[in-house]
DSSP file (Angstrom, degrees, kcal/mol; ACC not computed):
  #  RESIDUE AA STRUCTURE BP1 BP2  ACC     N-H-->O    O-->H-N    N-H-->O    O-->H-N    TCO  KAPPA ALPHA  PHI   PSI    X-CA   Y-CA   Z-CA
    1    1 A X              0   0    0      0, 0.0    23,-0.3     0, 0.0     2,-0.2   0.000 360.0 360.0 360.0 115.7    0.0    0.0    0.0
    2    2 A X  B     -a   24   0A   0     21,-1.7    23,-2.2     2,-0.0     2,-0.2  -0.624 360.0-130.7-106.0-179.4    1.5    3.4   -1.1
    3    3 A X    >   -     0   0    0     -2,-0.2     3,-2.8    21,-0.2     4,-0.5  -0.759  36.5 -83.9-130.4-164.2    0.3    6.8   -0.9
    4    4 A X  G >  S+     0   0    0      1,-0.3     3,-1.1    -2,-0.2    23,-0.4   0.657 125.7  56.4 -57.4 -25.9   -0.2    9.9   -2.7
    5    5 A X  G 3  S+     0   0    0      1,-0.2    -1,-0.3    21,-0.1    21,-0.1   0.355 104.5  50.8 -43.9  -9.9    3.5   10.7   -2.1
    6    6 A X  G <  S+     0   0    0     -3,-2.8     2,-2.2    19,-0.2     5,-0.3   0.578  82.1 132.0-119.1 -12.8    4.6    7.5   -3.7
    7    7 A X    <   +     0   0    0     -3,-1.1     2,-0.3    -4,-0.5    -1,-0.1  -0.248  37.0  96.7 -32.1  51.3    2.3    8.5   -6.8
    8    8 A X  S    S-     0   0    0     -2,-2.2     4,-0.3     1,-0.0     5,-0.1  -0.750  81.0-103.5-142.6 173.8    4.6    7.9  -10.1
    9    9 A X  S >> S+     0   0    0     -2,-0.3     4,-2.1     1,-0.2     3,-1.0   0.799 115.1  67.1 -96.1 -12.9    5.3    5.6  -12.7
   10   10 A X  H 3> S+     0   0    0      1,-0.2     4,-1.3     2,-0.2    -1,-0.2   0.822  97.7  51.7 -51.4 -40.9    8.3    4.8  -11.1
   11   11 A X  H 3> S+     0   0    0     -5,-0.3     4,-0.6     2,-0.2    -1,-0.2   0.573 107.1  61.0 -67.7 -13.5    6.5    3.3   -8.3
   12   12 A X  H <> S+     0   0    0     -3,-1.0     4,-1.7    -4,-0.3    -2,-0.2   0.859 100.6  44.4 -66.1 -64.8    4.8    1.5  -10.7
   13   13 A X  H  X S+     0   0    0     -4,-2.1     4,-3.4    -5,-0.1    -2,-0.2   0.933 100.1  73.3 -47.2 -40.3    7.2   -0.2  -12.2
   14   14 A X  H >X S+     0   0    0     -4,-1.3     4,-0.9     2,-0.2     3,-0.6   0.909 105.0  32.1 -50.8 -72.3    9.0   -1.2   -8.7
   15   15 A X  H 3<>S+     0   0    0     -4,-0.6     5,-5.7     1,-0.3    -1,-0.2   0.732 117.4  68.1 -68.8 -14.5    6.3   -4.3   -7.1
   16   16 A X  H ><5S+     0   0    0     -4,-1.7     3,-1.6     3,-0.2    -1,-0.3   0.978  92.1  46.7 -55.8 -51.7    5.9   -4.8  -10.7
   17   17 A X  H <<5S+     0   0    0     -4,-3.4    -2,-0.2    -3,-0.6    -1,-0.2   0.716 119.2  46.8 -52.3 -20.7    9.5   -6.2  -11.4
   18   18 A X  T 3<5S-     0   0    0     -4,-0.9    -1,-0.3     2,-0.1    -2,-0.1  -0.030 111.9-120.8-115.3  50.9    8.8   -8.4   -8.3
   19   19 A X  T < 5 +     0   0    0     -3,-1.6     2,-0.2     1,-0.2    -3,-0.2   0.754  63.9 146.6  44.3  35.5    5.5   -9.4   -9.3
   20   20 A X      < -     0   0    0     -5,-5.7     2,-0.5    -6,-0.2    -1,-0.2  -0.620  48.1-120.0-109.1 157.4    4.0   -7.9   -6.1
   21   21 A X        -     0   0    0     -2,-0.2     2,-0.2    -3,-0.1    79,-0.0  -0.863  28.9-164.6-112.1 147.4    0.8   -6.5   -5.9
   22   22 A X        -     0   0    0     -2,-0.5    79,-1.1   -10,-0.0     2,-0.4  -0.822  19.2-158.2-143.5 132.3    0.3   -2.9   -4.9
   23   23 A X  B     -B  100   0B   0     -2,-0.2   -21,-1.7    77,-0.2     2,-0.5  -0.997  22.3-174.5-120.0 108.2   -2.5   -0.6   -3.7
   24   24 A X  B     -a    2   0A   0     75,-1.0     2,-0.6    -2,-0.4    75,-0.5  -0.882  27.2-138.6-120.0  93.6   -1.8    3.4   -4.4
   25   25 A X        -     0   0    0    -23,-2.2    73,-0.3    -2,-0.5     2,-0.2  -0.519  38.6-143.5 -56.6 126.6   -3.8    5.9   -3.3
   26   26 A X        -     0   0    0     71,-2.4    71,-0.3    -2,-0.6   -22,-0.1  -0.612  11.0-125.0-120.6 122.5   -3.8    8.4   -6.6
   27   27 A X        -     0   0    0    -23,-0.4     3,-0.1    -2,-0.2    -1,-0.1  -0.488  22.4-141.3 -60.2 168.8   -3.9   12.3   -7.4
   28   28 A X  S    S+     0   0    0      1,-0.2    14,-2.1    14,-0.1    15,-0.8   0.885  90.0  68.6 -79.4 -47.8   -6.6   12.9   -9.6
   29   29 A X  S    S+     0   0    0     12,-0.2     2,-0.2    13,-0.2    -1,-0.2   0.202  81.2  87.0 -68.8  10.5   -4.7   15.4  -11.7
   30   30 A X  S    S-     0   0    0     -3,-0.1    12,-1.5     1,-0.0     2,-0.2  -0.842  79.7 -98.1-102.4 162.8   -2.2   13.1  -13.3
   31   31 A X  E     +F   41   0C   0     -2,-0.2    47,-0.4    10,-0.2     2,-0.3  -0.519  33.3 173.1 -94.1 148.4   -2.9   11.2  -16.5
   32   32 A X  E     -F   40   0C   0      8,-1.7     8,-2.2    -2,-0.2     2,-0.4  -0.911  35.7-121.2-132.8 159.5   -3.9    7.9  -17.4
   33   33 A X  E     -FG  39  76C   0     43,-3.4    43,-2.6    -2,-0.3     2,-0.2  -0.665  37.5-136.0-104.2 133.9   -4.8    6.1  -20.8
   34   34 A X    >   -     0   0    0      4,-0.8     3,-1.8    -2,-0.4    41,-0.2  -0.604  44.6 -87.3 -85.6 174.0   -9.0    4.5  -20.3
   35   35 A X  T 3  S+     0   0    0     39,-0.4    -1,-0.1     1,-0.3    40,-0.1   0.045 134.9  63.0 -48.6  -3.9   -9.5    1.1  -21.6
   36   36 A X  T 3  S-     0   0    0      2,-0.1    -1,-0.3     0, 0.0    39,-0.0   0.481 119.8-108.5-114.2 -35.3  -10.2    2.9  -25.2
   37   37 A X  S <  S+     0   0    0     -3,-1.8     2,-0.5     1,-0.3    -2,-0.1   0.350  74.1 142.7 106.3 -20.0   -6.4    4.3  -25.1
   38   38 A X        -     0   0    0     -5,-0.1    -4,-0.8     1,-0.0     2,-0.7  -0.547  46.8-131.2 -33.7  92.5   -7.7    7.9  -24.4
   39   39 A X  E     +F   33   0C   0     -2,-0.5    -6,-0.3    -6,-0.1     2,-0.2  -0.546  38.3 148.7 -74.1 113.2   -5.5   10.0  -22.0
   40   40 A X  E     -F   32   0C   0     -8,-2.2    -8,-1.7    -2,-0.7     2,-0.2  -0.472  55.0 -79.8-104.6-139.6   -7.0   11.9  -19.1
   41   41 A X  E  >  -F   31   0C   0    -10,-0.3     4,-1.5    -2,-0.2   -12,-0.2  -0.588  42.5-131.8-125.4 138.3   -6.9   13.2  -15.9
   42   42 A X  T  4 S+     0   0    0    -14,-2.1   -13,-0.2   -12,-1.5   -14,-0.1   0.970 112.1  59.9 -77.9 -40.8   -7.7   10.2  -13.4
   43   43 A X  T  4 S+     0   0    0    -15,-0.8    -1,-0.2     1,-0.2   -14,-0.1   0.916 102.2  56.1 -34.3 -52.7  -10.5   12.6  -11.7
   44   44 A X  T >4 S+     0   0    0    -16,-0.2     3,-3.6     2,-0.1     2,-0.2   0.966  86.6  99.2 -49.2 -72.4  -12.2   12.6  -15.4
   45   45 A X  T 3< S+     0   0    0     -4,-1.5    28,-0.1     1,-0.3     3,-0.1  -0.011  92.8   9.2 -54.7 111.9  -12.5    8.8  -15.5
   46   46 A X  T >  S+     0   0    0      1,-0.3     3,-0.6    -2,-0.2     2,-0.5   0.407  90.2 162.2 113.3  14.3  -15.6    7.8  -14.7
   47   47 A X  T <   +     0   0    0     -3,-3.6    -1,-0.3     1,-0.2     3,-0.1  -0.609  68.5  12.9 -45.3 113.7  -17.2   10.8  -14.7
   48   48 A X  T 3  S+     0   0    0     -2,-0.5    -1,-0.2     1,-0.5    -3,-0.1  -0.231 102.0 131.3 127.5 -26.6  -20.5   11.3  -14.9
   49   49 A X    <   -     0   0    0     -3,-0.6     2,-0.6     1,-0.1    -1,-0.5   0.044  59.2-119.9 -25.2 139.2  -20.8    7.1  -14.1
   50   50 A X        -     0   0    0     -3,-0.1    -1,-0.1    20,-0.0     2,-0.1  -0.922  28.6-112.6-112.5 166.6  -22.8    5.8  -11.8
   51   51 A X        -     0   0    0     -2,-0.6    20,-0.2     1,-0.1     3,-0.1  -0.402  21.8-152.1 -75.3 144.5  -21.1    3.7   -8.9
   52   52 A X        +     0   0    0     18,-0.4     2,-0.4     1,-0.1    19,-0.1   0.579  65.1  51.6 -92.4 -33.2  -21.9    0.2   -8.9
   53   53 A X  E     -C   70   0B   0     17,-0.7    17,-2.8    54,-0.1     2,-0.3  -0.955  57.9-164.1-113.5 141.0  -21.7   -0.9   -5.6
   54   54 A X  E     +C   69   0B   0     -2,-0.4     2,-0.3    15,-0.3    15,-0.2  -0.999  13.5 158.9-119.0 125.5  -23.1    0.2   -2.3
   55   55 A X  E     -C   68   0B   0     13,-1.7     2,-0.8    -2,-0.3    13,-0.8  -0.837  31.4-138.5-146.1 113.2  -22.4   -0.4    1.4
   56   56 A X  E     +C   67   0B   0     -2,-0.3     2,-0.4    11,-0.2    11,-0.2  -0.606  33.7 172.9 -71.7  97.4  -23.0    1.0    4.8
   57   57 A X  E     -C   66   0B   0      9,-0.9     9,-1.6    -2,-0.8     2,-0.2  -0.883  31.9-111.0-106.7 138.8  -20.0    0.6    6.5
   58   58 A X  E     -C   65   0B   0     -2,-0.4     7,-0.2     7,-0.2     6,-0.1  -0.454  32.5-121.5 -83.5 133.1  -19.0    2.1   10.4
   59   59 A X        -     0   0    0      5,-2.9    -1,-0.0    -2,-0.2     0, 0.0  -0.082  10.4-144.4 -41.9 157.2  -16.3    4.7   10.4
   60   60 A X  S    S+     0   0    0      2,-0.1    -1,-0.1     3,-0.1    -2,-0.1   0.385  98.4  54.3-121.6  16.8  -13.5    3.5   12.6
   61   61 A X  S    S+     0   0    0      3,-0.1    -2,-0.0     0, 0.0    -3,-0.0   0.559 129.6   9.7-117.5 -73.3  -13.0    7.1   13.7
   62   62 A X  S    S-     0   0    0      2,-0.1     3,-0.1     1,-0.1    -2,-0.1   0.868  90.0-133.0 -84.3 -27.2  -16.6    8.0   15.0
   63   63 A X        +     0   0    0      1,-0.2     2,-0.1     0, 0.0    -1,-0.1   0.508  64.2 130.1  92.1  -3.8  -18.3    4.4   14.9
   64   64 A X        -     0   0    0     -6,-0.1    -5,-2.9     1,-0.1     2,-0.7  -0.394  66.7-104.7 -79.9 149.8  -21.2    5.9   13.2
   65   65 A X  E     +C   58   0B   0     -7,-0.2     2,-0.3    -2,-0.1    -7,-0.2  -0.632  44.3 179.4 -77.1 126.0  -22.5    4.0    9.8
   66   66 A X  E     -C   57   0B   0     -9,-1.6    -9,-0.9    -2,-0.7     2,-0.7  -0.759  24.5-101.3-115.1-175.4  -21.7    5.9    6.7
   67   67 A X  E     -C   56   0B   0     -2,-0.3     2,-0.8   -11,-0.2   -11,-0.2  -0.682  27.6-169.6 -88.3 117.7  -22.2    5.3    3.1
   68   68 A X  E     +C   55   0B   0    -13,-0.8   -13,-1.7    -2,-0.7     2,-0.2  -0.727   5.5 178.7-141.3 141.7  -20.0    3.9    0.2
   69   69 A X  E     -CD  54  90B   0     21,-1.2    21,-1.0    -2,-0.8   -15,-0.3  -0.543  16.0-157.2 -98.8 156.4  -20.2    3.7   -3.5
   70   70 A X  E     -CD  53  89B   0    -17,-2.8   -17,-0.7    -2,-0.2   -18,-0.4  -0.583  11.8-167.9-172.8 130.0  -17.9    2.5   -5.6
   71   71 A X  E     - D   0  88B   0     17,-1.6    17,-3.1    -2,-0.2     2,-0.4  -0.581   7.4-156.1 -91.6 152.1  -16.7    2.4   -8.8
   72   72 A X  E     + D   0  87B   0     15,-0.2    15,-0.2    -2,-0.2     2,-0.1  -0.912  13.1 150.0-151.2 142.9  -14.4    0.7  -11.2
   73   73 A X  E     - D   0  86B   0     13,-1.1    13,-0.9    -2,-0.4     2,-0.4  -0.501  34.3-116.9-131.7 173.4  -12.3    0.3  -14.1
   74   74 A X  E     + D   0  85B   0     11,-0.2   -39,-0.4    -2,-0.1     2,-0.3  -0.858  48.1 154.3 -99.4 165.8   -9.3   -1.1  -16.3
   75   75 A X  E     - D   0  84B   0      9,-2.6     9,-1.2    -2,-0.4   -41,-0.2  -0.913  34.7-139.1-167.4 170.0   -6.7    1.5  -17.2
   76   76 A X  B     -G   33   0C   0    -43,-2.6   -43,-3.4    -2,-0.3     2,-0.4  -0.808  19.6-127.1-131.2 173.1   -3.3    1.9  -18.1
   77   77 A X    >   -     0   0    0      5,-0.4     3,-2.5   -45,-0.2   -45,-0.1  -0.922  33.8-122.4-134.3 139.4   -0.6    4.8  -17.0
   78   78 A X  T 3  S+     0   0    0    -47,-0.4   -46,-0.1    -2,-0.4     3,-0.0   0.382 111.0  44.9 -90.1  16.5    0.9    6.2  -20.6
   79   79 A X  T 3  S+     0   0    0    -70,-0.0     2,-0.4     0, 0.0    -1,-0.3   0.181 100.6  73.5-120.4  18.1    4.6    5.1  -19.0
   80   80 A X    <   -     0   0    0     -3,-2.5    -3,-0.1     1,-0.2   -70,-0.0  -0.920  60.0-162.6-121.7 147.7    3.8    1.8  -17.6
   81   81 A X        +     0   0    0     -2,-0.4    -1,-0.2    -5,-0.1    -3,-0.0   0.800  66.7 111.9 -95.9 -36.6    3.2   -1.4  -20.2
   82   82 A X  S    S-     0   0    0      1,-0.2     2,-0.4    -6,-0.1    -5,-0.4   0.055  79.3-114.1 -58.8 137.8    1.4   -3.0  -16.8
   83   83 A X        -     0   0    0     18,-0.1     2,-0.3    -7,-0.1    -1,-0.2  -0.668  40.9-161.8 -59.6 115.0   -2.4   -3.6  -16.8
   84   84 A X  E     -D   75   0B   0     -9,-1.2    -9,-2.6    -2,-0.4     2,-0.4  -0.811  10.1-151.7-108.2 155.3   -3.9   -1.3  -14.1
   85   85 A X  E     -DE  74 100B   0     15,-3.0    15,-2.2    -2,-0.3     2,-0.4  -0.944   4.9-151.5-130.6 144.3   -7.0   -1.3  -12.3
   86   86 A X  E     +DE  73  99B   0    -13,-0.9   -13,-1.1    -2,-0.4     2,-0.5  -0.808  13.4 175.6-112.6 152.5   -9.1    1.7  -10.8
   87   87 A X  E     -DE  72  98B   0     11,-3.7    11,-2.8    -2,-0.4     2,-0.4  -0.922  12.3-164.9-142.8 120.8  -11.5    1.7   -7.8
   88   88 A X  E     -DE  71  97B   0    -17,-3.1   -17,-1.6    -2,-0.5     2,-0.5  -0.963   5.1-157.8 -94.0 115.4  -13.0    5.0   -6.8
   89   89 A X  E     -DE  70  96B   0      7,-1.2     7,-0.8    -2,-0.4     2,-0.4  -0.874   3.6-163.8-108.3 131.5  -14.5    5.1   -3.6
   90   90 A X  E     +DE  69  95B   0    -21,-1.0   -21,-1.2    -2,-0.5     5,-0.2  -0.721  31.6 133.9-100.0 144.7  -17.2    8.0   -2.9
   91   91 A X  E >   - E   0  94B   0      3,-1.1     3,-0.7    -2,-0.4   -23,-0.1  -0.587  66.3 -66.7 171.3 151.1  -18.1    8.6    1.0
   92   92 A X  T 3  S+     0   0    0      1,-0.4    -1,-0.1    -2,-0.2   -24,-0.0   0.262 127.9  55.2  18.7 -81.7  -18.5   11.5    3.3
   93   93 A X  T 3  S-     0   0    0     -3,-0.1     2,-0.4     1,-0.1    -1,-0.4   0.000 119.1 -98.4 -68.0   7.1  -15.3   12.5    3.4
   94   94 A X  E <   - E   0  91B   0     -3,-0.7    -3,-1.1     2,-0.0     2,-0.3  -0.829  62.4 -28.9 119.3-131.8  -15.1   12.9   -0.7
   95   95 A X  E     - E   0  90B   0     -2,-0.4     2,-0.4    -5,-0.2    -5,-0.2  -0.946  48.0-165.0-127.1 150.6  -13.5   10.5   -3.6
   96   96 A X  E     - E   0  89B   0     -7,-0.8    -7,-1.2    -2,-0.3     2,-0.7  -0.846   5.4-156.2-137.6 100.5  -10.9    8.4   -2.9
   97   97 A X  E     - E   0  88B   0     -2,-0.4   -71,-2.4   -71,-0.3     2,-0.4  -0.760   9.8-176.2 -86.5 113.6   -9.0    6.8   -5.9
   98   98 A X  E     - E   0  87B   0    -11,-2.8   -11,-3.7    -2,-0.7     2,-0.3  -0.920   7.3-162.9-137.9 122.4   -7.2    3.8   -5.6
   99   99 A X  E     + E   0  86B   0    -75,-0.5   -75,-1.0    -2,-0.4     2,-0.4  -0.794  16.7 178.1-116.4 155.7   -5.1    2.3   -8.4
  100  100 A X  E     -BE  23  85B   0    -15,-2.2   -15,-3.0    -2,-0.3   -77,-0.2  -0.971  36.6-145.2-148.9 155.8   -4.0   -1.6   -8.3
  101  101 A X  S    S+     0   0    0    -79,-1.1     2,-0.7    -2,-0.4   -18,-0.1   0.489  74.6  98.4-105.5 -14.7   -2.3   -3.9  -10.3
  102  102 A X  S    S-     0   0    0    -80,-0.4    11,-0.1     1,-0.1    -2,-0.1  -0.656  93.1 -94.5 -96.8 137.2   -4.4   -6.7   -9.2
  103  103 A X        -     0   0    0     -2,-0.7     2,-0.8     1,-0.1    -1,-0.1   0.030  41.4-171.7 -41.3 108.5   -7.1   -7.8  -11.3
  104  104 A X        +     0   0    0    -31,-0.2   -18,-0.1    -4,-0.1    -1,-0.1  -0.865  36.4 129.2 -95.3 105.2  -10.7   -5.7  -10.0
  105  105 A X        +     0   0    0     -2,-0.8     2,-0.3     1,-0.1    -1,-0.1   0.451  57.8  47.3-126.6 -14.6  -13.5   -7.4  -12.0
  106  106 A X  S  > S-     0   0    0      1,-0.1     4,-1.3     0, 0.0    -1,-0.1  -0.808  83.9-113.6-117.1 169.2  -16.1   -8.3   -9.7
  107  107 A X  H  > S+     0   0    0     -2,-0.3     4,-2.2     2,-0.2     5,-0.2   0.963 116.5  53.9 -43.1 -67.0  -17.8   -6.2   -6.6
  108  108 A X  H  > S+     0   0    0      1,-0.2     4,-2.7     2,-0.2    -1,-0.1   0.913 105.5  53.9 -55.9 -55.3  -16.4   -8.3   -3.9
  109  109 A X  H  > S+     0   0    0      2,-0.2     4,-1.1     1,-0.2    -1,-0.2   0.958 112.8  48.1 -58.6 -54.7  -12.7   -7.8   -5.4
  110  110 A X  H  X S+     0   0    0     -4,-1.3     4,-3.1     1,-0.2    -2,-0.2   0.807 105.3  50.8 -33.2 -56.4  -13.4   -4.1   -5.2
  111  111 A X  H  X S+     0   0    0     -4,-2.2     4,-1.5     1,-0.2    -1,-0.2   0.991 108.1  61.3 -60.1 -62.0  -14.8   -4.0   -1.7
  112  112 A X  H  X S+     0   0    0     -4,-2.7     4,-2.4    -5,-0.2    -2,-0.2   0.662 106.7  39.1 -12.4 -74.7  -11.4   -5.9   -1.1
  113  113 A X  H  X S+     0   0    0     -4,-1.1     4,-2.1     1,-0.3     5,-0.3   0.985 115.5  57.5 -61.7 -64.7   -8.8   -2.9   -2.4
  114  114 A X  H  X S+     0   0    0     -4,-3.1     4,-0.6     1,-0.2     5,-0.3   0.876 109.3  39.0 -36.6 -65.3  -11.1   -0.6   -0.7
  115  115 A X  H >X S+     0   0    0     -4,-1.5     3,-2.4     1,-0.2     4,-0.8   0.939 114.2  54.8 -59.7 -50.4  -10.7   -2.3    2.7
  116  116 A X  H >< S+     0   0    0     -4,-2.4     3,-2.7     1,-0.2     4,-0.4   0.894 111.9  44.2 -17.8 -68.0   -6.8   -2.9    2.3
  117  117 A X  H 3< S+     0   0    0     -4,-2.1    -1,-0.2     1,-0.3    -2,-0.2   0.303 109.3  57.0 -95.9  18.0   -6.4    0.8    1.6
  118  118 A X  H << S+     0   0    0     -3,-2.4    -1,-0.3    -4,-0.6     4,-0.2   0.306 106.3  52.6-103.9 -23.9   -8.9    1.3    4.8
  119  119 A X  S XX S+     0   0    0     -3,-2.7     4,-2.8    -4,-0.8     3,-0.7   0.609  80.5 104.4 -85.2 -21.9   -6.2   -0.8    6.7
  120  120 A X  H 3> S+     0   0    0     -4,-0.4     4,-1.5     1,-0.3    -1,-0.1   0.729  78.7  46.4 -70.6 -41.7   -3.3    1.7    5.5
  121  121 A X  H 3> S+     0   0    0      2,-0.2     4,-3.6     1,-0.2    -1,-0.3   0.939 112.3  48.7 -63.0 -40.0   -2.8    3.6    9.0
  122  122 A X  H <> S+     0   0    0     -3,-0.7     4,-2.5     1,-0.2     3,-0.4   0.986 110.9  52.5 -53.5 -61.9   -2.8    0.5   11.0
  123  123 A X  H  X S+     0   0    0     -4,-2.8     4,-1.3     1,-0.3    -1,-0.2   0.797 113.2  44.4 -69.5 -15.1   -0.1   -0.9    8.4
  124  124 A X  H  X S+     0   0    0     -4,-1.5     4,-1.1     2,-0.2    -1,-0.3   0.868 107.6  56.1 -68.1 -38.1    2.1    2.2    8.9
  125  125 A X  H  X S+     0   0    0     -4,-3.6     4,-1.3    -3,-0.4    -2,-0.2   0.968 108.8  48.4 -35.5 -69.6    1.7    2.1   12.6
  126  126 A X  H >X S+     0   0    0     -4,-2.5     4,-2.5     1,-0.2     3,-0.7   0.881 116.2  44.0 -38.9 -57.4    3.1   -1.7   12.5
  127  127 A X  H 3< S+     0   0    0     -4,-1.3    -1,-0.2     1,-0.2    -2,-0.2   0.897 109.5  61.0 -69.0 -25.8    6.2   -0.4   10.1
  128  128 A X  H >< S+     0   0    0     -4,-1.1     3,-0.7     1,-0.2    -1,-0.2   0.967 109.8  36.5 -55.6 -49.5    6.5    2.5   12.4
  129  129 A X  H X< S+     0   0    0     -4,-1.3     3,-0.7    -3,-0.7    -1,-0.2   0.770 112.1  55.9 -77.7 -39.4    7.3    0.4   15.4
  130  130 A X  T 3< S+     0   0    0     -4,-2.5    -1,-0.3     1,-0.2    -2,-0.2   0.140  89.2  86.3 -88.5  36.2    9.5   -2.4   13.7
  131  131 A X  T <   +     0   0    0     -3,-0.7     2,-0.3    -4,-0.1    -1,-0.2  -0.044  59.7 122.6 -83.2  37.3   11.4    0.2   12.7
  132  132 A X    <   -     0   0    0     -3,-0.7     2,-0.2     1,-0.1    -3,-0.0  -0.553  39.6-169.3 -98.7 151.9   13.6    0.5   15.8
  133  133 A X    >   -     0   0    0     -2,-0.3     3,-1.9     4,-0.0     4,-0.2  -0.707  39.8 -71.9-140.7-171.4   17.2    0.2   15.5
  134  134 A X  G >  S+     0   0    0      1,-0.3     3,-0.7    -2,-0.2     5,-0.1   0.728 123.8  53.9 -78.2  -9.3   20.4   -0.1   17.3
  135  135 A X  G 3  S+     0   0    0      1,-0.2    -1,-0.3     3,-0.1    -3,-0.0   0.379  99.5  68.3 -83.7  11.5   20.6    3.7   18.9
  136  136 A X  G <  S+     0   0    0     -3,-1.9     2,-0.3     2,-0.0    -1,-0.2   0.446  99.9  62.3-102.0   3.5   16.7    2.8   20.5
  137  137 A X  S <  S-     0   0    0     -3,-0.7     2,-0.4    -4,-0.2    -4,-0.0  -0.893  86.3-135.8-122.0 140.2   18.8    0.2   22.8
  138  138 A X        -     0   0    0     -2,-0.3     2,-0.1     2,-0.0    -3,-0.1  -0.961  21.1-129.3-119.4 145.9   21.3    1.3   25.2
  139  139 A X              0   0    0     -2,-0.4    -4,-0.0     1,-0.1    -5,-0.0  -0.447 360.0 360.0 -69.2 122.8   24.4   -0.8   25.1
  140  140 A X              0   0    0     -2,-0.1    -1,-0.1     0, 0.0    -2,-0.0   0.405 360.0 360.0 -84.4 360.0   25.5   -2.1   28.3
């Protein structure tokens, strides 16, 4: 799971060369090629679409149920040869665009990427903490 910082085709390419698969939350304003070969703006795709899925799910911040839609696509990124996949998730709090290398074709794989990239603080937390090294120990 990267974020918007990690946003490039260079970062594409990287869990590609080791087959790994990868979840990137995405600016809108950079471009991508639709399933047609078209470039735009990733905000642009899927405009005017309606979301395909719906779920009431609890915030993990307030506890309260909110609502989420979501949509999805193939696309490709006009410096990557790799098949990419988009899932835009709509709720409260805005759009959330989330691009993946792993095949999204059904609902259920959608809700999937969504909850991974719903996991993303938690999995930073974890790195945060096994990241201690030797100056966090004192040397008898």
């Amino acid at each position: 799971m990267f974020d918007r910082s990690s946003a490039s085709a260079h970062w594409l390419a990287i869990p590609g060369s080791y087959r790994a698969r990868f979840v990137v939350r995405w600016i809108g304003k950079q471009v991508f090629l639709t399933i047609s070969g078209e470039e735009k703006n990733l905000w642009e795709i899927g405009r005017g679409k309606k979301y395909r899925a719906h779920k009431e799910i609890g915030d993990t911040n307030t506890g309260e149920k909110m609502s989420v839609d979501l949509w999805r696509a193939a696309l490709g990124h006009p410096q990557s040869g790799q098949p990419l996949f988009l899932v835009k998730a709509r709720a409260k709090k805005g759009i959330l665009s989330l691009i993946t290398n792993h095949p999204v074709q059904t609902e259920t794989q959608a809700w999937n990427v969504f909850f991974f990239s719903r996991r993303r603080w938690q999995m930073e937390t974890s790195f945060r903490s096994a990241q201690c090294g030797p100056s966090d120990f004192s040397v008898f």
